[in-house]
N, CA, C and O atoms as a Maestro MAE file, in Angstrom:
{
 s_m_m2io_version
 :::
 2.0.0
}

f_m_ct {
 s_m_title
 :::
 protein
 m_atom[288] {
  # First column is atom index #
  i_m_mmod_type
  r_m_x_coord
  r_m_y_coord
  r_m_z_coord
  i_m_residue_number
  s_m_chain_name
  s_m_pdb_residue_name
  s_m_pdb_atom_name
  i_m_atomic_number
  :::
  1 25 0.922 -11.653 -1.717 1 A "UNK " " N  " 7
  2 3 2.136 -12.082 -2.405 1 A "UNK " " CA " 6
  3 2 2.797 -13.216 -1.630 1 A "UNK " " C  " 6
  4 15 2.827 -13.211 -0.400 1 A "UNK " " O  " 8
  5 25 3.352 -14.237 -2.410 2 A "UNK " " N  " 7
  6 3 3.926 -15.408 -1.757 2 A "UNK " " CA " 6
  7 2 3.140 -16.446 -1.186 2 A "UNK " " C  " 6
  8 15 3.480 -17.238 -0.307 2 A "UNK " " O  " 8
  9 25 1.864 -16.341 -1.884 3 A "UNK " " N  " 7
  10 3 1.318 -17.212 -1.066 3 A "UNK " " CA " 6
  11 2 0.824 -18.317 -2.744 3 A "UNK " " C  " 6
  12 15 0.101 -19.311 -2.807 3 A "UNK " " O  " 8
  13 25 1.183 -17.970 -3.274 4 A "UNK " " N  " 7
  14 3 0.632 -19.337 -4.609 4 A "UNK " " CA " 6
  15 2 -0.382 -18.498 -5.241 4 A "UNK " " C  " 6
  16 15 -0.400 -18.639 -6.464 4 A "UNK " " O  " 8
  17 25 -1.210 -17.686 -4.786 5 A "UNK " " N  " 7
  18 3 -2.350 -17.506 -5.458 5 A "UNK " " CA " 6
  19 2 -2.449 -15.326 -5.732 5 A "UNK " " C  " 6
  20 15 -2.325 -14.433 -4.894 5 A "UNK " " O  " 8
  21 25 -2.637 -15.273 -6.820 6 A "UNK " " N  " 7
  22 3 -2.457 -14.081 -7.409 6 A "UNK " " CA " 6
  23 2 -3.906 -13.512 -7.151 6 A "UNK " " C  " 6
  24 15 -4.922 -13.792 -7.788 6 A "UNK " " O  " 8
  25 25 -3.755 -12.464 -5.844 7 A "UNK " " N  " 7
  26 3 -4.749 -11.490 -5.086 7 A "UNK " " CA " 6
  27 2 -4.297 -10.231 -5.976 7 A "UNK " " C  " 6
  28 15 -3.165 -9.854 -5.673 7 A "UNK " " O  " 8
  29 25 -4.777 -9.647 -6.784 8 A "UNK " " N  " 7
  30 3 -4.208 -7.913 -7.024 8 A "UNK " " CA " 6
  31 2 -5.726 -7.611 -7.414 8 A "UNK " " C  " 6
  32 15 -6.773 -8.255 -7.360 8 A "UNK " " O  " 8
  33 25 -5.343 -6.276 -7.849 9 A "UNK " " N  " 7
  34 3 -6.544 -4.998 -7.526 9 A "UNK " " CA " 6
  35 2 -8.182 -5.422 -8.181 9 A "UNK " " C  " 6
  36 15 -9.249 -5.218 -7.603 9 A "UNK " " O  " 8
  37 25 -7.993 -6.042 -9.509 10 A "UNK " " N  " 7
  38 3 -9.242 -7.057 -9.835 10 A "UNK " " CA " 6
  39 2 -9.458 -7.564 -8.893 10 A "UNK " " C  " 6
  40 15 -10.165 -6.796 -8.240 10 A "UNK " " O  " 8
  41 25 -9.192 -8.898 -8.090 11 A "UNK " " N  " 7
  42 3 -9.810 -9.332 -6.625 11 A "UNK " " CA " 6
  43 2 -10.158 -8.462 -5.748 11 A "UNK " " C  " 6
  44 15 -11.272 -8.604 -5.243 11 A "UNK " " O  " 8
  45 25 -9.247 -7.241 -5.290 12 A "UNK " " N  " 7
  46 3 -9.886 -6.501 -4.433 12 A "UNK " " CA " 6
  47 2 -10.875 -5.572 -4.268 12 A "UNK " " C  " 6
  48 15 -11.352 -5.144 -3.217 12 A "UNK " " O  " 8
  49 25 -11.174 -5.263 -5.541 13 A "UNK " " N  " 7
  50 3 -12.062 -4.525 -6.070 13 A "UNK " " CA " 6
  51 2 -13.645 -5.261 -5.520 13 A "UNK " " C  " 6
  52 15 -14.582 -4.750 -4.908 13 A "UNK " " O  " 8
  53 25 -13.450 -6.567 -6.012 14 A "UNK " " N  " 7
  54 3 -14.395 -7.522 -6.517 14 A "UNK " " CA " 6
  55 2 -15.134 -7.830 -4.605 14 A "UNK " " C  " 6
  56 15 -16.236 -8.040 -4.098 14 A "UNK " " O  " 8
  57 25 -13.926 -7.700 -4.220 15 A "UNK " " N  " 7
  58 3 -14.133 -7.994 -2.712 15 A "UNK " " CA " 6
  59 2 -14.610 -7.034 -1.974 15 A "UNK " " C  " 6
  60 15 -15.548 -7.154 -1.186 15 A "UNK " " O  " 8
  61 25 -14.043 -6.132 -2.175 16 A "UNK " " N  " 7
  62 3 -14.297 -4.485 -1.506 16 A "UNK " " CA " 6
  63 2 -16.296 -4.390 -2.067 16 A "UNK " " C  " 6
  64 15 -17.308 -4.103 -1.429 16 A "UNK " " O  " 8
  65 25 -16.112 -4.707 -3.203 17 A "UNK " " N  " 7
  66 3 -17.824 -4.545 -3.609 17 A "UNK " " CA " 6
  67 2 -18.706 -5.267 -2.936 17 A "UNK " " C  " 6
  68 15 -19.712 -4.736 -2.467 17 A "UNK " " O  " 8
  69 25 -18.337 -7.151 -2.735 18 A "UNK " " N  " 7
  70 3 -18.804 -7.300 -1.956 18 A "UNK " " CA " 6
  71 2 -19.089 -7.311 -0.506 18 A "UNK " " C  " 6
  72 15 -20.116 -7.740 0.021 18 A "UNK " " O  " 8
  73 25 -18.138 -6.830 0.032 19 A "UNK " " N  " 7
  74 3 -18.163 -6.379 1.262 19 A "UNK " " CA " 6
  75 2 -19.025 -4.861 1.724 19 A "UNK " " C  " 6
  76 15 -19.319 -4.538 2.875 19 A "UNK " " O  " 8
  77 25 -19.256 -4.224 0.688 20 A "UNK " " N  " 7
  78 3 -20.154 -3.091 0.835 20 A "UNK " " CA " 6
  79 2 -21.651 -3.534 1.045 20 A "UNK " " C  " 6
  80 15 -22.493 -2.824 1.595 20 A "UNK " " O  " 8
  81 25 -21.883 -4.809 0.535 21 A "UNK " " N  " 7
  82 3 -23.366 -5.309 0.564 21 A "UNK " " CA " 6
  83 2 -23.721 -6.508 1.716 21 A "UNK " " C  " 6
  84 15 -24.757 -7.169 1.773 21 A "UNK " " O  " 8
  85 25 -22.371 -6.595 2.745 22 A "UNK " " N  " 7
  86 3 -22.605 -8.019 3.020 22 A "UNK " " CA " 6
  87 2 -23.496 -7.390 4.637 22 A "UNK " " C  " 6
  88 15 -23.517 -6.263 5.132 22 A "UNK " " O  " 8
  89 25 -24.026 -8.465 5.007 23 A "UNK " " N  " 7
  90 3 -25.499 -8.197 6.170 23 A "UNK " " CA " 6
  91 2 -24.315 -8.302 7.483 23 A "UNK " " C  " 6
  92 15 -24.596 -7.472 8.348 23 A "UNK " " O  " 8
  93 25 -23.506 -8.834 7.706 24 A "UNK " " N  " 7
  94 3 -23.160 -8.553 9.096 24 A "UNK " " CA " 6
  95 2 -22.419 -8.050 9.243 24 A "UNK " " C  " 6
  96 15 -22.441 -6.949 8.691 24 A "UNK " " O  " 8
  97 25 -21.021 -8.434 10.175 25 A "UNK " " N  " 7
  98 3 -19.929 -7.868 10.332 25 A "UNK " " CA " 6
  99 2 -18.651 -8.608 9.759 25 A "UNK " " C  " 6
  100 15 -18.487 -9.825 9.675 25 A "UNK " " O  " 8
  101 25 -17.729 -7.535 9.360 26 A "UNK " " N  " 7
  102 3 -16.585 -8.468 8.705 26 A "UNK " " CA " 6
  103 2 -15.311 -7.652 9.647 26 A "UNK " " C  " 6
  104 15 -15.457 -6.747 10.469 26 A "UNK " " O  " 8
  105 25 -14.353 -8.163 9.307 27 A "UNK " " N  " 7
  106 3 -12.903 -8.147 9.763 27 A "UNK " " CA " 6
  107 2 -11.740 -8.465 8.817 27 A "UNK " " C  " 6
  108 15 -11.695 -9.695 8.787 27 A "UNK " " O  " 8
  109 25 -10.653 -7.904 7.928 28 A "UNK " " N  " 7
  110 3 -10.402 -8.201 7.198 28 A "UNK " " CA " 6
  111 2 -9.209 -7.615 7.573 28 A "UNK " " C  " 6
  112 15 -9.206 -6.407 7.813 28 A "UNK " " O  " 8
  113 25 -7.958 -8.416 7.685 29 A "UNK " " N  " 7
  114 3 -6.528 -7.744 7.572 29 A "UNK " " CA " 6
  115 2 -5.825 -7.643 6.816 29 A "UNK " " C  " 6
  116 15 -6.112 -8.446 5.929 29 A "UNK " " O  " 8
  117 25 -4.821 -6.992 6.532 30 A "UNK " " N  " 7
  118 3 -4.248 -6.961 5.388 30 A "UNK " " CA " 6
  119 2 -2.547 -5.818 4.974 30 A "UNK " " C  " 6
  120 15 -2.509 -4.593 5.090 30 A "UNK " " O  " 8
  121 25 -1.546 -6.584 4.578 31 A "UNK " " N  " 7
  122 3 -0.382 -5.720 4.540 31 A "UNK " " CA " 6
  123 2 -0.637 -4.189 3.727 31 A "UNK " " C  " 6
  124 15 -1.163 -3.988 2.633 31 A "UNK " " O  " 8
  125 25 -0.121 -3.332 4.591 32 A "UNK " " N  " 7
  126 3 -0.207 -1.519 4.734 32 A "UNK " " CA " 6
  127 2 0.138 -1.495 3.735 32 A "UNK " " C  " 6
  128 15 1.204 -2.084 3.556 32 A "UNK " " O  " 8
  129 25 -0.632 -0.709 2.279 33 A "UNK " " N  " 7
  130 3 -0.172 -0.346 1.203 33 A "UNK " " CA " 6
  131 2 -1.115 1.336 0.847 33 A "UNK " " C  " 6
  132 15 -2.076 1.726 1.512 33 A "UNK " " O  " 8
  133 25 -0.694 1.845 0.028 34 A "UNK " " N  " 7
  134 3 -1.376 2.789 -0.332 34 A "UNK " " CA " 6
  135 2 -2.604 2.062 -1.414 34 A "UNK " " C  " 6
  136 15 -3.658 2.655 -1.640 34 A "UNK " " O  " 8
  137 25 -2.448 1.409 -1.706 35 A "UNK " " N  " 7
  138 3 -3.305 1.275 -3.163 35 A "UNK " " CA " 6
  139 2 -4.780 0.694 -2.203 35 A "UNK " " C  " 6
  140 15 -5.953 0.857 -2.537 35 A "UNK " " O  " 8
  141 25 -4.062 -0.282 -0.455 36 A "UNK " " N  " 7
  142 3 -5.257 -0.956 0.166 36 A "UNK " " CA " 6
  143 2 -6.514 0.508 0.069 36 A "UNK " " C  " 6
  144 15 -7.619 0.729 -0.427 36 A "UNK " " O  " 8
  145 25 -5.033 1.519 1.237 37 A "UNK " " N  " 7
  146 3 -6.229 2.513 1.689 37 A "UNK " " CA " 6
  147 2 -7.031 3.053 0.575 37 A "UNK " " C  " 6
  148 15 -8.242 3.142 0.780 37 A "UNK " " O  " 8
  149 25 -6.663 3.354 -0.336 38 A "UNK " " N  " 7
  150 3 -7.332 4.060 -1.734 38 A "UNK " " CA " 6
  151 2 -8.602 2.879 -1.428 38 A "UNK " " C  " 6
  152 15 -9.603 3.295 -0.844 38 A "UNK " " O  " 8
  153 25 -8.550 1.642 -1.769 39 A "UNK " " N  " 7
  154 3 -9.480 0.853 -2.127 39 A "UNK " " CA " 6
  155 2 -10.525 0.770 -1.225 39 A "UNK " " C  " 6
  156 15 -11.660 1.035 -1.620 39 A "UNK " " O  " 8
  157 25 -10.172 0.189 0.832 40 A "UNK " " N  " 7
  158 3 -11.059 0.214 0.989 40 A "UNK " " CA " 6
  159 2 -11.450 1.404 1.732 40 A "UNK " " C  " 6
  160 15 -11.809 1.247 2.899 40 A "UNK " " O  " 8
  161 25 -11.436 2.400 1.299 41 A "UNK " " N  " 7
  162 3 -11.280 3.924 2.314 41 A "UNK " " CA " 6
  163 2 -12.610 4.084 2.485 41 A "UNK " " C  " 6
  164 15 -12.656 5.130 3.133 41 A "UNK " " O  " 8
  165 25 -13.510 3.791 2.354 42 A "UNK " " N  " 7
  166 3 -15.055 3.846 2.741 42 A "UNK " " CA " 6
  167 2 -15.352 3.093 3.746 42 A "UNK " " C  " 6
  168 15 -16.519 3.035 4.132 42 A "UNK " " O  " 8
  169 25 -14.018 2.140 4.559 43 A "UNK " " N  " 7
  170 3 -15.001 1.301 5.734 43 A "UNK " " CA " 6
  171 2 -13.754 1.741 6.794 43 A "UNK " " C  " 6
  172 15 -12.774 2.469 6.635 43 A "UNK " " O  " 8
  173 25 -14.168 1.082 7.766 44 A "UNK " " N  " 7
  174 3 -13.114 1.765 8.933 44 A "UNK " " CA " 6
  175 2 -11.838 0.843 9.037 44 A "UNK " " C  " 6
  176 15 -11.934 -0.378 9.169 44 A "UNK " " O  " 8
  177 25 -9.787 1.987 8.919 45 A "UNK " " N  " 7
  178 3 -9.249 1.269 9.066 45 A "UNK " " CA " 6
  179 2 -8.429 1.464 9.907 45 A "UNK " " C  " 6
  180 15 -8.292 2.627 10.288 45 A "UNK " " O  " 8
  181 25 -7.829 0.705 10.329 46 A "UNK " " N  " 7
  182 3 -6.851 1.287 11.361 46 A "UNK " " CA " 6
  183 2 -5.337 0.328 11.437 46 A "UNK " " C  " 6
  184 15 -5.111 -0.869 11.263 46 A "UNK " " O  " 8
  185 25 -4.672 1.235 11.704 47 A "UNK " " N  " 7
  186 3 -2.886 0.685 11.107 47 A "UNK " " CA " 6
  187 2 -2.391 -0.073 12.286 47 A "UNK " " C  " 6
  188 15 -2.729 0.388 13.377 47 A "UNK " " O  " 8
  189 25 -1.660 -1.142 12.282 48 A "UNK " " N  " 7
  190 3 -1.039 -2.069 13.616 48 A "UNK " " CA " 6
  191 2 0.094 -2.114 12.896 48 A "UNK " " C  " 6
  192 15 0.253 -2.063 11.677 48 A "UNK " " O  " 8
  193 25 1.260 -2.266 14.225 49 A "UNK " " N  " 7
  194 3 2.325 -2.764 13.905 49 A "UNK " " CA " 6
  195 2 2.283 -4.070 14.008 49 A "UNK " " C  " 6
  196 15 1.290 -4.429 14.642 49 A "UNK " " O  " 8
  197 25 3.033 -5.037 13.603 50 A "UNK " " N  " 7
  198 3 3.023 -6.490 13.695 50 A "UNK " " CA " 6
  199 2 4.329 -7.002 13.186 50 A "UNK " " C  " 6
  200 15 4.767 -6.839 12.048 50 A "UNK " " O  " 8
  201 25 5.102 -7.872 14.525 51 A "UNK " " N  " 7
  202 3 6.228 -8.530 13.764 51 A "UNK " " CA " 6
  203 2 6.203 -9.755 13.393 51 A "UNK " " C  " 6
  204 15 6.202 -10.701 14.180 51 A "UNK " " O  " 8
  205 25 6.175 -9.871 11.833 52 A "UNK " " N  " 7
  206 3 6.627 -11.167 11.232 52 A "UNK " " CA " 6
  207 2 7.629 -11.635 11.291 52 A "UNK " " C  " 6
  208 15 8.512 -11.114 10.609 52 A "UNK " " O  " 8
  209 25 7.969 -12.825 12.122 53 A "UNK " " N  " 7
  210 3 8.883 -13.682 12.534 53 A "UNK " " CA " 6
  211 2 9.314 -15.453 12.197 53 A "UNK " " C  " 6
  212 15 10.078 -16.305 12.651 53 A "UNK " " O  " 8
  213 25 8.196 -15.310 11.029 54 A "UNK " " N  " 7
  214 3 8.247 -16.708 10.566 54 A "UNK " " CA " 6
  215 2 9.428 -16.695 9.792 54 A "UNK " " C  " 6
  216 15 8.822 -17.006 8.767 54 A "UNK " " O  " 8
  217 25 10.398 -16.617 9.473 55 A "UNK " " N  " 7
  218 3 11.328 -16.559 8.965 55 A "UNK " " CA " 6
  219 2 12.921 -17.080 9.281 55 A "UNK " " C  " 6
  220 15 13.321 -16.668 10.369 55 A "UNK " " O  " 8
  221 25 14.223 -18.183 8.280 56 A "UNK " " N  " 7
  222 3 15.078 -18.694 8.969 56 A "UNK " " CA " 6
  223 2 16.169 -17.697 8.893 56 A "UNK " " C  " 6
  224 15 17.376 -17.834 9.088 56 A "UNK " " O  " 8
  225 25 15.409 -16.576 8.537 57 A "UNK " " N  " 7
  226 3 16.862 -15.348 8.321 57 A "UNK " " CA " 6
  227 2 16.135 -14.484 9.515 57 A "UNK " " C  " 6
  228 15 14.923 -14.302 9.637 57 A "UNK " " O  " 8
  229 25 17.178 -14.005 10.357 58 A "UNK " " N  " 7
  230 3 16.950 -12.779 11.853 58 A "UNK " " CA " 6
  231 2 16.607 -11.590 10.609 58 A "UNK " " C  " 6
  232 15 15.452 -11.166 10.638 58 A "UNK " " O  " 8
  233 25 17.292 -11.166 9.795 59 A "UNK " " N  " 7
  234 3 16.754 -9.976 9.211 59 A "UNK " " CA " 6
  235 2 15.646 -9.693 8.687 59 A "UNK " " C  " 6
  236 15 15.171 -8.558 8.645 59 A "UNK " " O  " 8
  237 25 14.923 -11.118 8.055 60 A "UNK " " N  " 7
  238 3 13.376 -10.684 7.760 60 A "UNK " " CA " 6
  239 2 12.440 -10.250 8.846 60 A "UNK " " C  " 6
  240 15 11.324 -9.744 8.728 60 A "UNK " " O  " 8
  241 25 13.143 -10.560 9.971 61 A "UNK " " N  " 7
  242 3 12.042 -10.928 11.082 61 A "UNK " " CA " 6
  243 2 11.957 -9.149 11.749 61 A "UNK " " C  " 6
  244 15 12.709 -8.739 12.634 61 A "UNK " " O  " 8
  245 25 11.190 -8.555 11.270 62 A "UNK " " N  " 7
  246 3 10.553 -7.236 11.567 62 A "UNK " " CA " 6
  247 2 9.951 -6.513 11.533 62 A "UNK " " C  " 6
  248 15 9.360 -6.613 10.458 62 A "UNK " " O  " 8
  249 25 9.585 -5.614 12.102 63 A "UNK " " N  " 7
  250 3 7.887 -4.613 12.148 63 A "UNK " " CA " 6
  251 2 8.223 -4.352 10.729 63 A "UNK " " C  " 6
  252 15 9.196 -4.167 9.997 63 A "UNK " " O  " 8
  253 25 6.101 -4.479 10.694 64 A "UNK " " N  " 7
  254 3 5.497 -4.154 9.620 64 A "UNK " " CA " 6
  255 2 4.367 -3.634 9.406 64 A "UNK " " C  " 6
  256 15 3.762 -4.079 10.381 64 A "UNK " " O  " 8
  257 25 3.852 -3.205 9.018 65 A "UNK " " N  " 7
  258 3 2.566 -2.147 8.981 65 A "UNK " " CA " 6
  259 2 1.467 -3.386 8.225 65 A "UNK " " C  " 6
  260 15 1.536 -4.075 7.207 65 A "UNK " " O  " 8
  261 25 0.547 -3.236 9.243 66 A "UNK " " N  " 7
  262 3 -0.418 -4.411 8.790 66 A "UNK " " CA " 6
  263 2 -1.756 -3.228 9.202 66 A "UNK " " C  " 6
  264 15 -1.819 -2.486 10.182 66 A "UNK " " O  " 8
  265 25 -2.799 -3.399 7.991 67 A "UNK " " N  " 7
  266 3 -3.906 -2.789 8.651 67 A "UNK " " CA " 6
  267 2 -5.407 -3.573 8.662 67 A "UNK " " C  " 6
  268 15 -5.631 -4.448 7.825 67 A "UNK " " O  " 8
  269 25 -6.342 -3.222 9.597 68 A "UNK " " N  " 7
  270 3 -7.275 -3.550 10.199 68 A "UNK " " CA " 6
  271 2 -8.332 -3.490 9.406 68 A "UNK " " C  " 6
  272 15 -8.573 -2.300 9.609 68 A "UNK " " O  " 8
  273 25 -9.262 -3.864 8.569 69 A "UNK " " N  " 7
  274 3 -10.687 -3.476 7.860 69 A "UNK " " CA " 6
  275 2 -11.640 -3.753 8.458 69 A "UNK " " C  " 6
  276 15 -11.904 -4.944 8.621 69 A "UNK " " O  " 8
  277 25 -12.460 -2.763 8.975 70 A "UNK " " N  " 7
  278 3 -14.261 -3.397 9.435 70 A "UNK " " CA " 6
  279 2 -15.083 -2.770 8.798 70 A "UNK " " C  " 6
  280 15 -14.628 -1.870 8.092 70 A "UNK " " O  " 8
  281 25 -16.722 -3.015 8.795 71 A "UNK " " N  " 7
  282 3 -17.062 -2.168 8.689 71 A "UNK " " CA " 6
  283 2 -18.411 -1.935 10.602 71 A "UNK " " C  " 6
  284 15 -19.608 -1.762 10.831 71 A "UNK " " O  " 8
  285 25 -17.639 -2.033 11.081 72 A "UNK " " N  " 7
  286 3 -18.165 -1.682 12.706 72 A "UNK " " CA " 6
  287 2 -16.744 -0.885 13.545 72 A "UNK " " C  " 6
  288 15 -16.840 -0.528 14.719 72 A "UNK " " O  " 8
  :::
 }
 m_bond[287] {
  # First column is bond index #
  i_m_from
  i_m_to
  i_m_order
  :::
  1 1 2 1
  2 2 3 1
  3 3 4 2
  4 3 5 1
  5 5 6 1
  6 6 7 1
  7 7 8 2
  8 7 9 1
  9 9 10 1
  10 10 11 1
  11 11 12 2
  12 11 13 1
  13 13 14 1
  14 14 15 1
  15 15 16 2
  16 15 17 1
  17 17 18 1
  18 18 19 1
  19 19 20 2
  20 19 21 1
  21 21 22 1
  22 22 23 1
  23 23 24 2
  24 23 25 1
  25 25 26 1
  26 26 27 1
  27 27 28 2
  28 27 29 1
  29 29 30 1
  30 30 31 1
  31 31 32 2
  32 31 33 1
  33 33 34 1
  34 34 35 1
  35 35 36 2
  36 35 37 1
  37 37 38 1
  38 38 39 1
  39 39 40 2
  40 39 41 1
  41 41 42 1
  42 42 43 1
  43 43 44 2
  44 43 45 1
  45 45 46 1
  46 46 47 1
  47 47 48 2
  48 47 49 1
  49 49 50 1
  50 50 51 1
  51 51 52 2
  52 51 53 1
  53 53 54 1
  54 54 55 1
  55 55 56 2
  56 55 57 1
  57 57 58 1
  58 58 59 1
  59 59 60 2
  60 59 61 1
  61 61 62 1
  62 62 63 1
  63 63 64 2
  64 63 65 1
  65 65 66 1
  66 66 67 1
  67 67 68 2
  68 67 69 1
  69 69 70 1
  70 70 71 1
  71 71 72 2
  72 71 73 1
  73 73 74 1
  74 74 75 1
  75 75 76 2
  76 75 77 1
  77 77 78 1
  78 78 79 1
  79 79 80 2
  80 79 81 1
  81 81 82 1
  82 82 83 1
  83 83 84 2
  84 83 85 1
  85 85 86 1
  86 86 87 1
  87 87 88 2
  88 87 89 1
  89 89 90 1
  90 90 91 1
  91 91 92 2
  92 91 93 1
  93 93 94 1
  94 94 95 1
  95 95 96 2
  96 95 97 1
  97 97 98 1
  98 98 99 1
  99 99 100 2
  100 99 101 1
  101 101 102 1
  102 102 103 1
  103 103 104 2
  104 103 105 1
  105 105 106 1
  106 106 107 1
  107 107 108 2
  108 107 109 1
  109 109 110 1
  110 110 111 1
  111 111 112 2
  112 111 113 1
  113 113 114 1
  114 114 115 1
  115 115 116 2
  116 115 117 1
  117 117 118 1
  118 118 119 1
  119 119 120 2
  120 119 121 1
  121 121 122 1
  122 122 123 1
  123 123 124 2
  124 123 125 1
  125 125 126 1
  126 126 127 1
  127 127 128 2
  128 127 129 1
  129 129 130 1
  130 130 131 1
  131 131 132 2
  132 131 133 1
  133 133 134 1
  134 134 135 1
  135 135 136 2
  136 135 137 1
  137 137 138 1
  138 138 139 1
  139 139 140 2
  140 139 141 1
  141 141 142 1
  142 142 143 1
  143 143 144 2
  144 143 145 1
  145 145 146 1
  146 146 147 1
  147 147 148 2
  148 147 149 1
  149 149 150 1
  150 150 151 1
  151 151 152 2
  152 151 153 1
  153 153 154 1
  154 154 155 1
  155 155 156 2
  156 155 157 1
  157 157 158 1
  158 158 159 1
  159 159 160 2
  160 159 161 1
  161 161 162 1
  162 162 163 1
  163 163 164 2
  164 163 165 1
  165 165 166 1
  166 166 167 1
  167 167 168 2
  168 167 169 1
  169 169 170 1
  170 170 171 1
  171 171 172 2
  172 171 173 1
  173 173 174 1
  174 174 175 1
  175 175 176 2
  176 175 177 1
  177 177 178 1
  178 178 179 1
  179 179 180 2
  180 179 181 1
  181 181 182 1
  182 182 183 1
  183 183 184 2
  184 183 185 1
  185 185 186 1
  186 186 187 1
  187 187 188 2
  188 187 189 1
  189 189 190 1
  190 190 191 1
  191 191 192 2
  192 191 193 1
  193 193 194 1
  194 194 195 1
  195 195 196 2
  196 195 197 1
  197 197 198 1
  198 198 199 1
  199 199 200 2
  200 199 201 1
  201 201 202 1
  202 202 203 1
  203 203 204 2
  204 203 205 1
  205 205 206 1
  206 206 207 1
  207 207 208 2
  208 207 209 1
  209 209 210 1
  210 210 211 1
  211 211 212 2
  212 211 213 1
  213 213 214 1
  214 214 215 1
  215 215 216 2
  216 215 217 1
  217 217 218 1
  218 218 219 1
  219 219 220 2
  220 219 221 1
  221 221 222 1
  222 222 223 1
  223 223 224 2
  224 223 225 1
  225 225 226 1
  226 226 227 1
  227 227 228 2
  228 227 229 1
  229 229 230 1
  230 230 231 1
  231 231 232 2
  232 231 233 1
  233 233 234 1
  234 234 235 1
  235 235 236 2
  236 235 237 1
  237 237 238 1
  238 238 239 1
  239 239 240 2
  240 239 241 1
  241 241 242 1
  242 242 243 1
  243 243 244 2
  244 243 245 1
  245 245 246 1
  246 246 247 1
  247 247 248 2
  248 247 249 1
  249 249 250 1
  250 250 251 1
  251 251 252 2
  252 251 253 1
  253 253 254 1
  254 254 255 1
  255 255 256 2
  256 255 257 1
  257 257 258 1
  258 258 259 1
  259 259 260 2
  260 259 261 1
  261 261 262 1
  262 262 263 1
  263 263 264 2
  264 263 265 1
  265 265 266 1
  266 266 267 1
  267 267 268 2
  268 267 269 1
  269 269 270 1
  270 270 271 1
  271 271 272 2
  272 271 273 1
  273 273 274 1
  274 274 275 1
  275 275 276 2
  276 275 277 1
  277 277 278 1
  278 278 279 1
  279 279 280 2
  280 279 281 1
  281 281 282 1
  282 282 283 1
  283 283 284 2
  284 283 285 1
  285 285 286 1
  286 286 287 1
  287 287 288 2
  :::
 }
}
């Protein structure tokens, strides 16, 4: 979201599939949602905090649940 280009569950789907077939290793991050884990819950994930600080307002600027996708 916010980035110009409309990622929702059709793309991730589409991605998640190919990522089940791909030959090496991947790494894929991505903001903590329930709908992620549902999707890619077959590869390994793991939850980070991370503060987003790009921001000209002090109040946006705070932990957020970002999680980790591999499949290694």
């Amino acid at each position: 979201a916010g980035y110009g280009t409309e990622f929702g569950e059709k793309e991730h789907l589409l991605l998640r599939d190919k990522l089940k077939n791909i030959k090496g290793k991947f790494l894929v991050t991505i903001n903590d949602h329930t709908k992620v884990r549902e999707w890619y819950k077959d590869f390994n994930i793991k939850e980070v905090k991370v503060m987003y600080s790009v921001s000209n307002q002090a109040s946006a600027r705070k932990e957020y649940g970002e999680l980790i996708i591999t499949n290694f």
